[in-house]
LUMKE-951003 format. One line per 5 residues: their letters; for each residue x, y, z of N, C-alpha, C, CB. Coordinates in pm, 1 decimal, m for minus. Glycine has a CB too. Layout:
N
A) X,Y,Z,X,Y,Z,X,Y,Z,X,Y,Z | ...
//
This chain:
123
XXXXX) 6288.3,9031.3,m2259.7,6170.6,9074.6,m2186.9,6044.4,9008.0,m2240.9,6157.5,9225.8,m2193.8 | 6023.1,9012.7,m2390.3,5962.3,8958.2,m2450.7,5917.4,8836.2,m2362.0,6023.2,8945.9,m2561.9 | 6010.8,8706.3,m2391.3,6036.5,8553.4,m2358.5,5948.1,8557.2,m2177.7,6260.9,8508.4,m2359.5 | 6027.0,8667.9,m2089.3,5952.1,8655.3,m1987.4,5798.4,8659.0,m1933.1,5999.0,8713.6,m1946.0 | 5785.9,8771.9,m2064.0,5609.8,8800.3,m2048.3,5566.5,8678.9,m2088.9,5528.9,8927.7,m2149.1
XXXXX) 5580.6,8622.3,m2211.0,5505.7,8520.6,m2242.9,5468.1,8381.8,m2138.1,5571.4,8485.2,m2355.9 | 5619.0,8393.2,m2079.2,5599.4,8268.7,m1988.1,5502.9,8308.2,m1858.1,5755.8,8213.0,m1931.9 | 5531.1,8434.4,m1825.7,5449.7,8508.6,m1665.4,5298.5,8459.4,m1749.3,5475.5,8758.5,m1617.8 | 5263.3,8497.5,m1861.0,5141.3,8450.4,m1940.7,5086.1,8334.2,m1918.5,5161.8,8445.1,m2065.3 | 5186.5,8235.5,m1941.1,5148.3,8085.5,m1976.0,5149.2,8038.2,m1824.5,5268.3,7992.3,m2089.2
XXXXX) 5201.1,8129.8,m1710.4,5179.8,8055.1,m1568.3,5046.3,8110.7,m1526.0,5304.4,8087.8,m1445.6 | 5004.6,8240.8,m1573.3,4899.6,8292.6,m1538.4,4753.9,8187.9,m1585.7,4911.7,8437.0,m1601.1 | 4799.9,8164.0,m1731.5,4716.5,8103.6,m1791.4,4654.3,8005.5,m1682.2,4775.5,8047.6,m1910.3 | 4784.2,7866.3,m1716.1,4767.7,7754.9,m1607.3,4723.6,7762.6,m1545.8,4827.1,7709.6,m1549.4 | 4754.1,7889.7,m1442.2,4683.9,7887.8,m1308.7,4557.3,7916.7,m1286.9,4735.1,7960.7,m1231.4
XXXXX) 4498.6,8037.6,m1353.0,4340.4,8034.3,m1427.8,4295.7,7919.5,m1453.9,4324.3,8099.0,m1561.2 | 4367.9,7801.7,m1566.2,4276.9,7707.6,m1587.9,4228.6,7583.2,m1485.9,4322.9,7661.1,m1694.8 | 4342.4,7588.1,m1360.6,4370.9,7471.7,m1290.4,4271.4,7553.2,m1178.5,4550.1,7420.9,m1257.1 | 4224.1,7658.7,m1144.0,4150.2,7737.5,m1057.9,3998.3,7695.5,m1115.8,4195.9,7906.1,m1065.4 | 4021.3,7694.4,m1275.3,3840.4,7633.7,m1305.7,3839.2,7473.6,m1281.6,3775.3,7660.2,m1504.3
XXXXX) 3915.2,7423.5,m1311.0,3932.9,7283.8,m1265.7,3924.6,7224.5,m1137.8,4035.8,7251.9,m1296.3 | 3978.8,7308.2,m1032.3,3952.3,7322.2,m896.3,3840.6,7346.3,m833.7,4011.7,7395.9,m858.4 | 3768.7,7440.6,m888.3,3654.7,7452.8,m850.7,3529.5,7363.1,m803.2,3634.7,7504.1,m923.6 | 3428.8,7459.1,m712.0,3354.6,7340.5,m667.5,3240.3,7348.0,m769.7,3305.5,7342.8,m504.8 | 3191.8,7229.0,m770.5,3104.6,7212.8,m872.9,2989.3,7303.4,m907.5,3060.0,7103.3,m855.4
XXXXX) 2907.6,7386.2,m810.1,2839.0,7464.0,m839.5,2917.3,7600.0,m950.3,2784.7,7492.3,m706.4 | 3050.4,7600.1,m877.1,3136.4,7760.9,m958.4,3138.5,7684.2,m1098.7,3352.0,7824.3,m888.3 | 3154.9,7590.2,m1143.1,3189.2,7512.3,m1242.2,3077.8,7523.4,m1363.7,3207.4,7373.5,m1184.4 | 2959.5,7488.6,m1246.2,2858.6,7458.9,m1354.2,2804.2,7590.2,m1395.8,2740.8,7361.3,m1306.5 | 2829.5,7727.6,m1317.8,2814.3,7853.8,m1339.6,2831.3,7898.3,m1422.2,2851.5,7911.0,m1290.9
XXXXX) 3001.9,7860.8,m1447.8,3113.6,7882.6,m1540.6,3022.1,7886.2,m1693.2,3243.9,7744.2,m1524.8 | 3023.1,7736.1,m1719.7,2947.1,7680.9,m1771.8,2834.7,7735.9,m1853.5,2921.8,7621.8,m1696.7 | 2731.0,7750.7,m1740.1,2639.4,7826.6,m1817.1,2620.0,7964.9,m1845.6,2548.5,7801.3,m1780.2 | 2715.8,8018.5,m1790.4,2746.8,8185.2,m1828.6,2804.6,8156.6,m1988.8,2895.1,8279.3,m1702.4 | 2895.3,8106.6,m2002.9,2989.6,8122.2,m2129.3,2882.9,8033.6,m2237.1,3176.0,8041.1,m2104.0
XXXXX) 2816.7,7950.4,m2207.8,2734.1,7889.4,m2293.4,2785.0,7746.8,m2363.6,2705.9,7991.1,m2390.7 | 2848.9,7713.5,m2262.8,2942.0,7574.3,m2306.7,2927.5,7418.8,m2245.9,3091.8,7608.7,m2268.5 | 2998.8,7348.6,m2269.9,2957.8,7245.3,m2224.8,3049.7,7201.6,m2130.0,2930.3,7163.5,m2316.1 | 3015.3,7095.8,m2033.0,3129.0,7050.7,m1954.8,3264.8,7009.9,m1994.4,3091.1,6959.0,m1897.7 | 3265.9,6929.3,m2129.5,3393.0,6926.7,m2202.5,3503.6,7046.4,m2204.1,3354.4,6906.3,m2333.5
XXXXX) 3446.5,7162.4,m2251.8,3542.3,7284.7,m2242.4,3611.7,7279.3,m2140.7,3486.5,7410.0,m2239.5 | 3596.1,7239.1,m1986.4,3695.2,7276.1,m1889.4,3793.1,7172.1,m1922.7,3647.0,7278.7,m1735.2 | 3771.2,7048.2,m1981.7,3926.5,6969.9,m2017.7,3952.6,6982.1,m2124.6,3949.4,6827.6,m2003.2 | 3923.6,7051.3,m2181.6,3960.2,7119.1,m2305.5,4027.3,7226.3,m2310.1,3869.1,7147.2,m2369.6 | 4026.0,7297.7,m2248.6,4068.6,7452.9,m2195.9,4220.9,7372.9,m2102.1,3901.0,7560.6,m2059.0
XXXXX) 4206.6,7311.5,m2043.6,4343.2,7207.0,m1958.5,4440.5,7148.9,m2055.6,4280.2,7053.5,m1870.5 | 4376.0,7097.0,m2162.9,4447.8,7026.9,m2251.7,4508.6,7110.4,m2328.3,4381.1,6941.2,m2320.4 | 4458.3,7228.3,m2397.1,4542.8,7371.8,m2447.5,4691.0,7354.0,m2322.4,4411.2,7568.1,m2411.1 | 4630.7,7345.2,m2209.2,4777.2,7385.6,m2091.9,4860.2,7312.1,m2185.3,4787.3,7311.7,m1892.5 | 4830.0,7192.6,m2131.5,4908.9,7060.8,m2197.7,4994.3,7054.5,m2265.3,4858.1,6991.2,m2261.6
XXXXX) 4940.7,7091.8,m2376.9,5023.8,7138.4,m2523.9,5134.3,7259.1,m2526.5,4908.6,7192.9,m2634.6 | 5102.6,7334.9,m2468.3,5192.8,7410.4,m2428.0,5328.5,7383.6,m2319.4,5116.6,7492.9,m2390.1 | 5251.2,7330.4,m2239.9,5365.8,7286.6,m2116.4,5436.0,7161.3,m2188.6,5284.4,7230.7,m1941.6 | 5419.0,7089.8,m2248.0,5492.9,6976.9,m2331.9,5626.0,7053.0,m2377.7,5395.7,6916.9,m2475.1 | 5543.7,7204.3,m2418.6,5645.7,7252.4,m2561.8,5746.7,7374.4,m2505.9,5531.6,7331.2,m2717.7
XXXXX) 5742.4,7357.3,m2388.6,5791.9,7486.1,m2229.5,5931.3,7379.8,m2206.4,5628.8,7494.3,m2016.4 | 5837.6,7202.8,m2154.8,6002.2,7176.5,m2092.9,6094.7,7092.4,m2210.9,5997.4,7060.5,m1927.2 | 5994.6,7068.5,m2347.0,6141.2,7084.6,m2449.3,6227.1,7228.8,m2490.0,6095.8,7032.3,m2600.4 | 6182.2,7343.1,m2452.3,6283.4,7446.6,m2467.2,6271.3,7463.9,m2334.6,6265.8,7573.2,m2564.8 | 6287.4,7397.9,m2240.2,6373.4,7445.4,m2075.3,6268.4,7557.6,m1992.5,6563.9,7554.0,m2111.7
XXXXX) 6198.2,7583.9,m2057.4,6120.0,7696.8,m1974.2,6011.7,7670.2,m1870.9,6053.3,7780.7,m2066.2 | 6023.4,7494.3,m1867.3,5924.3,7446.5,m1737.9,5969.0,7350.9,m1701.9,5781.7,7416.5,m1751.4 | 6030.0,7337.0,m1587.0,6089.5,7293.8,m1508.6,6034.9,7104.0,m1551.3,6055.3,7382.0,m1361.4 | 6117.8,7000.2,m1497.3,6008.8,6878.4,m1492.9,5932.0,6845.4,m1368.6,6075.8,6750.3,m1524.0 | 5961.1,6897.9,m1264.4,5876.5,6922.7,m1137.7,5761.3,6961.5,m1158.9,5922.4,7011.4,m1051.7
XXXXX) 5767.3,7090.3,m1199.6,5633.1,7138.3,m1235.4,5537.7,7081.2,m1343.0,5650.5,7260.7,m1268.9 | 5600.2,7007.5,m1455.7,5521.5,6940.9,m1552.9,5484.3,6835.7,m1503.7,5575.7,6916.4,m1668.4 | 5543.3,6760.5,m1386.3,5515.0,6645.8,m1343.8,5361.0,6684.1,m1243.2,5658.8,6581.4,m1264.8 | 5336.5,6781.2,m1177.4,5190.5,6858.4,m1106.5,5109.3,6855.4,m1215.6,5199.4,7030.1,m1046.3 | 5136.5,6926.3,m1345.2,5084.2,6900.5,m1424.8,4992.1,6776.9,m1511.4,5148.6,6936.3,m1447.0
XXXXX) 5118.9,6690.6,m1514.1,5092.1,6587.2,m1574.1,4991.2,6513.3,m1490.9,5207.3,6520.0,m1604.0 | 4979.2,6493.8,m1362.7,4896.9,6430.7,m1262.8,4775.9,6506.9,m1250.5,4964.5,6418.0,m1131.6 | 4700.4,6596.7,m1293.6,4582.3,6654.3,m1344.6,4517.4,6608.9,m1465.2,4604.3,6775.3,m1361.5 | 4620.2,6593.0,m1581.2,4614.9,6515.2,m1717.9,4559.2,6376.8,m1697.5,4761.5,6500.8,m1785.7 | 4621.3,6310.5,m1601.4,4575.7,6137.5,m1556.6,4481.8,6145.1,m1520.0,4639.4,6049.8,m1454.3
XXXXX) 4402.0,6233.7,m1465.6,4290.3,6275.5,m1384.8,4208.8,6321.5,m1483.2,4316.5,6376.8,m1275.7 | 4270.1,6403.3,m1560.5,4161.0,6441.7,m1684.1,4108.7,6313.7,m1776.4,4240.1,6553.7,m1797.5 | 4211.0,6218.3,m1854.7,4175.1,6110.3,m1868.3,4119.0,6057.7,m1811.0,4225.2,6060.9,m1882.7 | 4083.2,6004.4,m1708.8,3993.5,5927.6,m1610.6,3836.6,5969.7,m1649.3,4034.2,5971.2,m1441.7 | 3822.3,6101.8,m1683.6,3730.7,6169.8,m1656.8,3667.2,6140.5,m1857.1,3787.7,6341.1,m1574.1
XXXXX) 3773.4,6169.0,m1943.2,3738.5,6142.7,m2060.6,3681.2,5999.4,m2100.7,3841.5,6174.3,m2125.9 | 3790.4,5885.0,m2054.9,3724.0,5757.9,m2069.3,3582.5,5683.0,m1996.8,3822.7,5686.3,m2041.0 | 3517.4,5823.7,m1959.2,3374.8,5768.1,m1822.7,3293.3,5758.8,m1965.1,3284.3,5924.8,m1649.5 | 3139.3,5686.8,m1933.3,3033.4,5707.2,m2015.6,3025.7,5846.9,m2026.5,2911.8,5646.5,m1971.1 | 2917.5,5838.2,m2150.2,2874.5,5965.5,m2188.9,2797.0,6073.2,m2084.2,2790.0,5935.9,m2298.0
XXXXX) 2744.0,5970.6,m1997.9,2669.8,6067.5,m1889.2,2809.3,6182.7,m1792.8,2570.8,5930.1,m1750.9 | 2907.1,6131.6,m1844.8,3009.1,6244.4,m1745.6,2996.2,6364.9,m1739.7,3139.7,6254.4,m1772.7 | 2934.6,6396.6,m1867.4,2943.7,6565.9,m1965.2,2844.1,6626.8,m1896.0,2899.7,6576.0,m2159.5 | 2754.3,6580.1,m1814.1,2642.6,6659.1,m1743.5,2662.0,6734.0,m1652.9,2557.8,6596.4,m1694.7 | 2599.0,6835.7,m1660.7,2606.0,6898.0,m1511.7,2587.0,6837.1,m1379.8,2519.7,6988.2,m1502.7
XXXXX) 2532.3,6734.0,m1366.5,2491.9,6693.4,m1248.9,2657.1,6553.9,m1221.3,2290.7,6626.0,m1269.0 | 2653.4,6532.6,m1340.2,2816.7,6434.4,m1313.6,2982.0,6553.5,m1239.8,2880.8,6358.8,m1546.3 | 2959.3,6679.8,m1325.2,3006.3,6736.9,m1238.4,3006.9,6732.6,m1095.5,2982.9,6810.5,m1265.1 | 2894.5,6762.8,m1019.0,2848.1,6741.8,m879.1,2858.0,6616.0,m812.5,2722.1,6771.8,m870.8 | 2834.9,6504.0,m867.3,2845.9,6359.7,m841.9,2992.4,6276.0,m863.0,2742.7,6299.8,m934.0
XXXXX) 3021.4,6294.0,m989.1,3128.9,6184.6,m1067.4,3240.5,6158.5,m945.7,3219.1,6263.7,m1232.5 | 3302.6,6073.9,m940.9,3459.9,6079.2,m856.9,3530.8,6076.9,m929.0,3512.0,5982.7,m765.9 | 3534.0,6091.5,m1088.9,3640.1,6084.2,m1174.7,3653.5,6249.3,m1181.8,3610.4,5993.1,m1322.3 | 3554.0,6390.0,m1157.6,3584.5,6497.0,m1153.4,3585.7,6542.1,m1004.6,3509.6,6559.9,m1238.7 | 3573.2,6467.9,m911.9,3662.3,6505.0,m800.5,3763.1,6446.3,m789.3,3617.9,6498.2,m690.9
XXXXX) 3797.1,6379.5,m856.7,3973.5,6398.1,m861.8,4031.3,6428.6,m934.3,4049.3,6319.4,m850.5 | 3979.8,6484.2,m1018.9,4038.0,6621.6,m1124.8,4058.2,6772.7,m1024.4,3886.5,6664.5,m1274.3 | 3956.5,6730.2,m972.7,3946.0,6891.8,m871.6,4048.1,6899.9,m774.4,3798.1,6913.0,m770.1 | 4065.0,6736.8,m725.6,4217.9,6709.6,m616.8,4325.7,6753.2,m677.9,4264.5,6547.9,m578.0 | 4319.5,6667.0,m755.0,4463.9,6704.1,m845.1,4514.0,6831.2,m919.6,4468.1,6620.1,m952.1
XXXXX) 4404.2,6855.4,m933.3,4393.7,7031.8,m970.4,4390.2,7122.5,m832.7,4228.6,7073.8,m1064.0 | 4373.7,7116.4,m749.9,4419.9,7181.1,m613.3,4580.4,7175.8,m562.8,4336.0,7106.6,m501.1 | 4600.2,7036.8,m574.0,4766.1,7043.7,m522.2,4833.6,7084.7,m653.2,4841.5,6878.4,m458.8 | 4789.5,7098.0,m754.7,4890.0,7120.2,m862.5,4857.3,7257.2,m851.1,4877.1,7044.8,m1014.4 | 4783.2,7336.0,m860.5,4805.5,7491.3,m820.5,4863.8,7529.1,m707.1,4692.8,7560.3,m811.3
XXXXX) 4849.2,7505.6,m642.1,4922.8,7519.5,m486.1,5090.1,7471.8,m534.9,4834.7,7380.1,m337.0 | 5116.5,7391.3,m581.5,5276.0,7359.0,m614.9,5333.1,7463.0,m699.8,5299.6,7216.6,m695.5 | 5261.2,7457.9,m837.3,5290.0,7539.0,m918.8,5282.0,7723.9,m879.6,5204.4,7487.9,m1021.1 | 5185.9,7735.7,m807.4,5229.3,7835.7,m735.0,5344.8,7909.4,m608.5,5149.0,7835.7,m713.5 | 5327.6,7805.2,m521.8,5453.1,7816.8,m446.2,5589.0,7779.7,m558.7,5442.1,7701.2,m306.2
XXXXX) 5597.4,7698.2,m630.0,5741.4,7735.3,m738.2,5774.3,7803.7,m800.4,5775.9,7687.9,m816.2 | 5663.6,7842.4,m874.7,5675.8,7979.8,m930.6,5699.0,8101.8,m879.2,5589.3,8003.1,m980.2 | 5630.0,8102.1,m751.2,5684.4,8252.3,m657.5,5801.9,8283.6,m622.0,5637.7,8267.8,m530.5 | 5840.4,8154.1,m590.3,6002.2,8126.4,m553.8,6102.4,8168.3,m667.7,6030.5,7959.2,m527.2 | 6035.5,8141.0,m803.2,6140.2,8161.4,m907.3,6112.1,8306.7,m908.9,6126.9,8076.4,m1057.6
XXX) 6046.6,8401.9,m897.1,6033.4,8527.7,m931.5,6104.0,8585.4,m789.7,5872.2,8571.2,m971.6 | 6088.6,8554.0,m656.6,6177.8,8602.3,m573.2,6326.4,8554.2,m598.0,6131.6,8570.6,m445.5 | 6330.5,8454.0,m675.2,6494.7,8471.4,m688.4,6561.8,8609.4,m750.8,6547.4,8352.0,m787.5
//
């Protein structure tokens, strides 16, 4: 029971984080300045996923389908890490195309990871 909570956890997590990642840039920059952080934290907060989901489908508990949705947010997150320094701004949020396609890729990867996951719990 244990093993299950943790994982219902770690999909909940994901899906929380890929929902701030998704977001449109105003919810983002909200985010942001409510918590008192910088734009970095939201791929930072993704990259925690990361590490985890790496360590899910070496003990079998995440499928490679689903790490592969994953992983294509990660490429997207990179994109976004290797920009100039001006990326980290609020206003690159709103502008950049390297974080709208973090936000793409973070849309179909929740939407996947969700429809798979539902499926595994109605089994």
């Amino acid at each position: 029971m244990t093993g299950d909570r943790k994982l219902a956890d770690f999909r909940r997590w994901a899906l929380d984080t890929l929902g701030l990642l998704s977001a449109d840039p105003e919810k983002q920059v909200e985010c942001l300045r409510s918590s008192g952080v910088e734009a970095e934290e939201i791929l930072l907060q993704f990259d925690d996923v990361m590490h985890v989901a790496r360590a899910r489908v070496a003990d079998g508990s995440l499928n490679h389908e689903d790490y592969l949705l994953l992983q294509a947010v990660n490429e997207s997150a990179n994109s976004v890490s290797a920009g100039p320094e001006s990326i980290w701004t609020e206003g690159a949020l709103e502008e950049a195309s390297e974080w709208e396609a973090v936000r793409t890729s973070s849309r179909l990867a929740k939407a996947g990871l969700g429809q798979s996951w539902s499926q595994e719990v109605g089994d």
